[in-house]
C-alpha positions in Angstrom: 230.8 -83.5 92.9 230.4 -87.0 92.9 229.5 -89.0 89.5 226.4 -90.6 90.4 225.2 -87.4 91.5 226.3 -85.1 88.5 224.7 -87.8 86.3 221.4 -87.5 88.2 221.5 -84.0 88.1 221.4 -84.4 84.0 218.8 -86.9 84.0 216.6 -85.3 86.1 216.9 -81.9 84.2 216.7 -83.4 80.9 213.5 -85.0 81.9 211.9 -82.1 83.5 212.1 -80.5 80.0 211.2 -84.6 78.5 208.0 -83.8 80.8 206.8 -80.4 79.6 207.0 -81.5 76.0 205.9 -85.0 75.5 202.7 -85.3 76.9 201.6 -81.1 76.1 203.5 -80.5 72.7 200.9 -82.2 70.7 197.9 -79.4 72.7 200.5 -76.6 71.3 200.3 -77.9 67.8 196.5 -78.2 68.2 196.1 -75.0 69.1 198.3 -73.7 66.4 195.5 -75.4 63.9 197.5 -78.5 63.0 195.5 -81.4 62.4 195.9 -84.8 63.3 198.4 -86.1 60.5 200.4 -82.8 60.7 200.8 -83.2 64.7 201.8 -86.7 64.3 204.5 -85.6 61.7 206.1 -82.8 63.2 206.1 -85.4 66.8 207.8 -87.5 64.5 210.6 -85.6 63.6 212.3 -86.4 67.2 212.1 -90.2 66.1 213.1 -89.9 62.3 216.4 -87.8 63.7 217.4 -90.8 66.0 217.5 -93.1 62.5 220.8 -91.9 62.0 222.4 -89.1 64.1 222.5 -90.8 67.1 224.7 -93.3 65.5 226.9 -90.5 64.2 227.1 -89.1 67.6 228.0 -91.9 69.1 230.9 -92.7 66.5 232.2 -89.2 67.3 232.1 -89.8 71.1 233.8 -92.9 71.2 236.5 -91.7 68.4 236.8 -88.4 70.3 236.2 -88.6 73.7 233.9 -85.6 73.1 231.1 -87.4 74.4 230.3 -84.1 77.6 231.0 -81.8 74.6 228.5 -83.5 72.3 225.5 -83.5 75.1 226.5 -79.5 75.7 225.5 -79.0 72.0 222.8 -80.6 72.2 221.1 -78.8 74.8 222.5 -75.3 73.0 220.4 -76.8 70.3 217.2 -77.0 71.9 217.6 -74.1 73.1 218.1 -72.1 70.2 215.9 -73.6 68.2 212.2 -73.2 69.8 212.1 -69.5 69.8 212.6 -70.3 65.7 210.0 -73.2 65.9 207.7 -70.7 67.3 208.4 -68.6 64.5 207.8 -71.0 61.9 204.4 -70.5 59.7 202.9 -74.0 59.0 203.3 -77.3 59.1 206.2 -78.0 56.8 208.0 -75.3 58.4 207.3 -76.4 62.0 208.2 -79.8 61.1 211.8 -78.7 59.2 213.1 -76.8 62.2 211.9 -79.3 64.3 214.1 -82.7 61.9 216.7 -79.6 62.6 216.8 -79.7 66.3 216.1 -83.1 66.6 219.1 -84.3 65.0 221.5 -81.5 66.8 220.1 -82.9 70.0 219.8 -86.9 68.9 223.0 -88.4 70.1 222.4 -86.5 74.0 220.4 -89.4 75.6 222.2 -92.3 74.6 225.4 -90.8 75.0 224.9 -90.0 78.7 223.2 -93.7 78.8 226.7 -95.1 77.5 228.9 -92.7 80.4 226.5 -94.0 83.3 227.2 -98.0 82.4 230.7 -97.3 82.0 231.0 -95.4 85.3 229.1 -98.3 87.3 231.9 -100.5 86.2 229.9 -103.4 85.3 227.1 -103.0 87.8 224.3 -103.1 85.8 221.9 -103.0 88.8 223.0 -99.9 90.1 221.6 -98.0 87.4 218.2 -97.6 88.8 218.7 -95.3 91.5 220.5 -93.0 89.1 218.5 -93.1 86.3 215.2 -92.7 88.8 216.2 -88.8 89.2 214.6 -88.6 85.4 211.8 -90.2 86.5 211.2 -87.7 89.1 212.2 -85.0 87.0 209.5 -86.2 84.6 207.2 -86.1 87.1 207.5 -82.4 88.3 207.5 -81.3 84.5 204.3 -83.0 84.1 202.7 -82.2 87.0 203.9 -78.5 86.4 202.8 -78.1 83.0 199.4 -79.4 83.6 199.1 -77.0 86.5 200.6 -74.0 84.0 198.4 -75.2 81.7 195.1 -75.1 83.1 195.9 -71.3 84.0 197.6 -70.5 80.9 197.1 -70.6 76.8 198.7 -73.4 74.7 200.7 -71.5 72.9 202.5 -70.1 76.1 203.9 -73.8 76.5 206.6 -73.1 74.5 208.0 -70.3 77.3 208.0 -73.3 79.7 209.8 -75.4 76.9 212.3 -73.3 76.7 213.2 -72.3 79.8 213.6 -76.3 81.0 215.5 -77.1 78.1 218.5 -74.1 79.6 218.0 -76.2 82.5 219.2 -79.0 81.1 221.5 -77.2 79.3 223.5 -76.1 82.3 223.6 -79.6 84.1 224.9 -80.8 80.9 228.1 -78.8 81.9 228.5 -80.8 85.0 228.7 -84.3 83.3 232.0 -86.3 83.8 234.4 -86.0 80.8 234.8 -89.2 78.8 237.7 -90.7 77.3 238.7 -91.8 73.3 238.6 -95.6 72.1 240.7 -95.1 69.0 239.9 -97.8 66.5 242.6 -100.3 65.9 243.3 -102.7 63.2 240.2 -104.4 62.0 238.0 -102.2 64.6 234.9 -101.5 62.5 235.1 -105.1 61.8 234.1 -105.5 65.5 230.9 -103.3 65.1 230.2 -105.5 61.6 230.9 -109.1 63.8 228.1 -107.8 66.6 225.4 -106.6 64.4 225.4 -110.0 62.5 224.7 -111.7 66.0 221.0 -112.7 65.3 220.4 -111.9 69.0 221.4 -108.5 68.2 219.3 -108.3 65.1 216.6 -109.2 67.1 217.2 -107.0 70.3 216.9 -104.1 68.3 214.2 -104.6 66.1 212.1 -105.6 69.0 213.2 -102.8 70.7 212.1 -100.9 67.1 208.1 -102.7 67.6 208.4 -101.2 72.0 208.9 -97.7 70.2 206.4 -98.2 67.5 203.9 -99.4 69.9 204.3 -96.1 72.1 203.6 -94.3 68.9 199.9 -93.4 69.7 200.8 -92.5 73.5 202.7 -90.2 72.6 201.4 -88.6 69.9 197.5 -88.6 70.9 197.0 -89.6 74.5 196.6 -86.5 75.7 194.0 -85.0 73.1 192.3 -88.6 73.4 192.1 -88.0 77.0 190.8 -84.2 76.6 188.4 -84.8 74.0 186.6 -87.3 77.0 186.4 -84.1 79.4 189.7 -85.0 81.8 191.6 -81.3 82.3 194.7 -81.1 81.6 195.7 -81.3 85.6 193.9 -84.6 85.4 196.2 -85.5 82.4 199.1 -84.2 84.0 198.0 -86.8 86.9 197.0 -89.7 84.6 201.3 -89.4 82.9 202.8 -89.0 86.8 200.7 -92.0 88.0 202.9 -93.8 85.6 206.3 -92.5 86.2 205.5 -93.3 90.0 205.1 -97.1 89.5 208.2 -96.3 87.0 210.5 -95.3 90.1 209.4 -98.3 92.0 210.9 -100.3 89.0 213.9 -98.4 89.0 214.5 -98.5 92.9 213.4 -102.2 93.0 216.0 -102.8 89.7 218.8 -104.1 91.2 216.8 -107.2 93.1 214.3 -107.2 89.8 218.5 -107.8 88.1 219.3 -110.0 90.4 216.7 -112.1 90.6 215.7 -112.3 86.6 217.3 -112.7 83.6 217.0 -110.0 81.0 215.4 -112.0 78.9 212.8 -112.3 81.0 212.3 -109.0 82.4 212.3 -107.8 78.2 209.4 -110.2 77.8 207.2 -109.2 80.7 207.2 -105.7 79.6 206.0 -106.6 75.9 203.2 -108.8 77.5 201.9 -105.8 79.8 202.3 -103.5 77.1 200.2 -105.2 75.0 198.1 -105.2 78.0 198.0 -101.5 78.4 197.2 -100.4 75.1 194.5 -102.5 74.7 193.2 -101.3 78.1 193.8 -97.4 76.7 192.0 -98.2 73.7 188.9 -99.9 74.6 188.5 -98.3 78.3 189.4 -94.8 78.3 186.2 -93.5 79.3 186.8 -95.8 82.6 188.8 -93.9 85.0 189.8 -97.1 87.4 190.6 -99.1 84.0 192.8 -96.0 82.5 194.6 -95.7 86.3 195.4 -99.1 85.7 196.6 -99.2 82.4 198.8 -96.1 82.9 200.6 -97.5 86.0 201.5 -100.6 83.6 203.9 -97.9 82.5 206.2 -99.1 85.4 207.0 -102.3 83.0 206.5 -101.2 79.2 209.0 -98.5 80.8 210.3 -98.7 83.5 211.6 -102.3 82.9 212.1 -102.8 78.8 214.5 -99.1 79.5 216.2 -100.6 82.1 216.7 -104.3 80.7 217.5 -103.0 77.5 219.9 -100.6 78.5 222.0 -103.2 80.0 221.1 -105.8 77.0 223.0 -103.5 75.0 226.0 -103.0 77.1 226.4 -106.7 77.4 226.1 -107.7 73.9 228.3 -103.8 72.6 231.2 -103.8 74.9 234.8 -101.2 74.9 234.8 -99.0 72.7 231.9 -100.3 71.2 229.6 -98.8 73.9 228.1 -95.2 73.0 227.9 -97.0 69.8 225.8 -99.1 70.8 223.5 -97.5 73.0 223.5 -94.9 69.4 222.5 -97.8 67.9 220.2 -98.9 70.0 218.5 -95.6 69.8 218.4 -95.1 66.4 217.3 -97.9 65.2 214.9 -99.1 67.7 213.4 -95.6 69.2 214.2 -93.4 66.4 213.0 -96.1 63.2 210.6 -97.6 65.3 209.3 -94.4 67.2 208.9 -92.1 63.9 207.2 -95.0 62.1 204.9 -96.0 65.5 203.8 -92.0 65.2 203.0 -91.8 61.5 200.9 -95.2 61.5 199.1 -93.7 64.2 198.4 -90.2 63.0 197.2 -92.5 59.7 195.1 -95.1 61.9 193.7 -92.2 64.3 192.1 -90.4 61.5 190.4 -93.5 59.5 190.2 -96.3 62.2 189.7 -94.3 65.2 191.3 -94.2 68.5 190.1 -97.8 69.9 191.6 -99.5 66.9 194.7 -96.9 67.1 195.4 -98.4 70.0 194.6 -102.0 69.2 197.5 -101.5 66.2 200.4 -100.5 69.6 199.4 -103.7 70.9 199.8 -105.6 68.0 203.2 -104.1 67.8 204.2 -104.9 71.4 203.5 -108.5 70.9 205.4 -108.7 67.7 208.4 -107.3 70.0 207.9 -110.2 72.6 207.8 -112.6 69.9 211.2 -111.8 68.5 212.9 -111.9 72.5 211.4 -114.8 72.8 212.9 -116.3 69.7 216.3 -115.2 69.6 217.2 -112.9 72.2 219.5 -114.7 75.2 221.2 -112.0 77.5 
């Protein structure tokens, strides 16, 4: 089987599952009697794991070449670990098994991230019509939930869970193998030398305020959207319409690649992130205005993923490349995307959601203000 294709085939699985569980989880806890603060902290455990096991993971795949083996477990770990989460009485516990899984499964993403860029030989821009097959895949699992949903309980989410996450477990097993980068004399020092670069520095903590600013998406979108009467169909519809317009990106990427810098393309998905949250906020009980906002997802998305995937395998090259992506990961989605879910689970219970909202964009635009002053890929 080709490469492009068995890498599709993982992205597109892995985001089936990505679908089921990121907008719906939060409905499951809800209906388990969690409130807002313990939802947002057991959704947080995903993004505190990607603080440091990612980097680990990464370490170990560019040392070992294990990097196929490495995604395997991590899909065995998923998979064993929600029948326990289900299991689990209260919070705490819910939360524990879940930091448990998370940082099993941590280092998968970014790892297959690292094999795609290094398989396209330096061809940043044909990542998009690879990476698209998770967008559709996140499509279908949203769709397909919502649909489930509506006909089914909560709690009988985590049976769907499961079952995509042996999915994505078994195209796992198709990945290409990857290859060692042992470390020669004065290698770390390489990893040291880039992550003094204050364009570095800069990339990923602006990457760190994208994740934080997410935060309240992720974590209460859905129950934002309910409590206002839209089903859970209509949910399901309102998260596809933005994947759509995120496909587009990822189709359009390599003219979008071409034709900007990545500078640039970083920048102009701060500026309509910032757009879209306050849009969320303030005019969720407008249906045109929430369309809108949502399809803005093809830019705070589509093209910040895609522009700072390839950010990060300019500025992290050799053997320094599942590293960085790791890196990448952990310290701007896992840092930035447990600490954007905990200030919201805070500001959602003593500001409200229009002020929630107000705090992702303030977020966003401290991201564009740090590409604009030091980032230059």
């Amino acid at each position: 089987m080709p490469t492009p294709l068995r890498l599709s085939a993982y992205f597109g699985a892995y985001f089936l599952y990505a679908g089921a569980f990121v907008p719906y989880f939060a409905l499951y806890l809800a209906a388990r009697g969690f409130g807002a603060v313990e939802i947002a902290a057991v959704m947080a455990m995903p993004q505190l794991a990607r603080v440091a096991a990612p980097t680990f993971w990464g370490w170990l795949a560019d040392r070992s070449g294990a990097g196929r083996a490495i995604v395997v477990g991590s899909g065995l770990a998923l998979v064993a670990g929600y029948p326990v989460l289900g299991a689990a009485q209260g919070a705490l516990a819910v939360a524990l098994v879940m930091l448990l899984m998370s940082l099993l499964s941590a280092g998968a993403l970014p790892i297959v991230e690292a094999i795609t860029m290094a398989s396209l030989e330096g061809r940043a821009e044909r990542y998009g019509p690879i990476r698209m097959w998770g967008s559709i895949g996140f499509i279908a699992g949203v769709l397909g939930t919502g649909l489930w949903l509506d006909a089914h309980t909560p709690p009988s989410l985590l049976r769907v869970v499961v079952a995509l996450a042996v999915l994505s477990l078994g195209a796992s097993l198709l990945l290409p193998a990857t290859r060692s980068h042992p470390v020669t004399a004065g290698g770390e020092a390489g990893l040291g030398e880039v992550l003094r670069r204050p364009e570095v520095i800069a990339l990923l903590a602006a990457g760190g305020c994208m994740a934080a600013a997410h935060g309240a998406l992720y974590g209460f979108f859905s129950l934002h959207a309910q409590s206002l009467g839209y089903s859970k169909t209509a949910i399901g519809a309102l998260w596809t319409l933005g994947v759509v317009a995120e496909i587009g990106v990822f189709l359009a990427w390599s003219r979008l690649a071409r034709r900007w810098s990545l500078r640039l393309l970083l920048v102009a998905g701060f500026a309509c992130a910032v757009a879209r949250f306050l849009a969320i906020g303030w005019g969720t009980h407008l249906p045109a205005l929430l369309v809108a906002a949502q399809l803005l997802h093809a830019a705070t998305f589509g093209v910040y993923h895609a522009a700072s995937v390839a950010a990060v395998h300019r500025l992290f090259t050799g053997r320094l490349q599942a590293r960085g992506q790791t890196l990448h990961a952990s310290l701007s989605y896992g840092l930035g995307g447990g600490a954007g879910l905990l200030v919201a689970g805070w500001t959602w219970e003593t500001l409200g959601p229009g002020l929630s909202f107000s705090v992702s964009a303030a977020f966003a635009l401290a991201g564009a203000a740090l590409v604009i002053w030091r980032v230059r890929v």
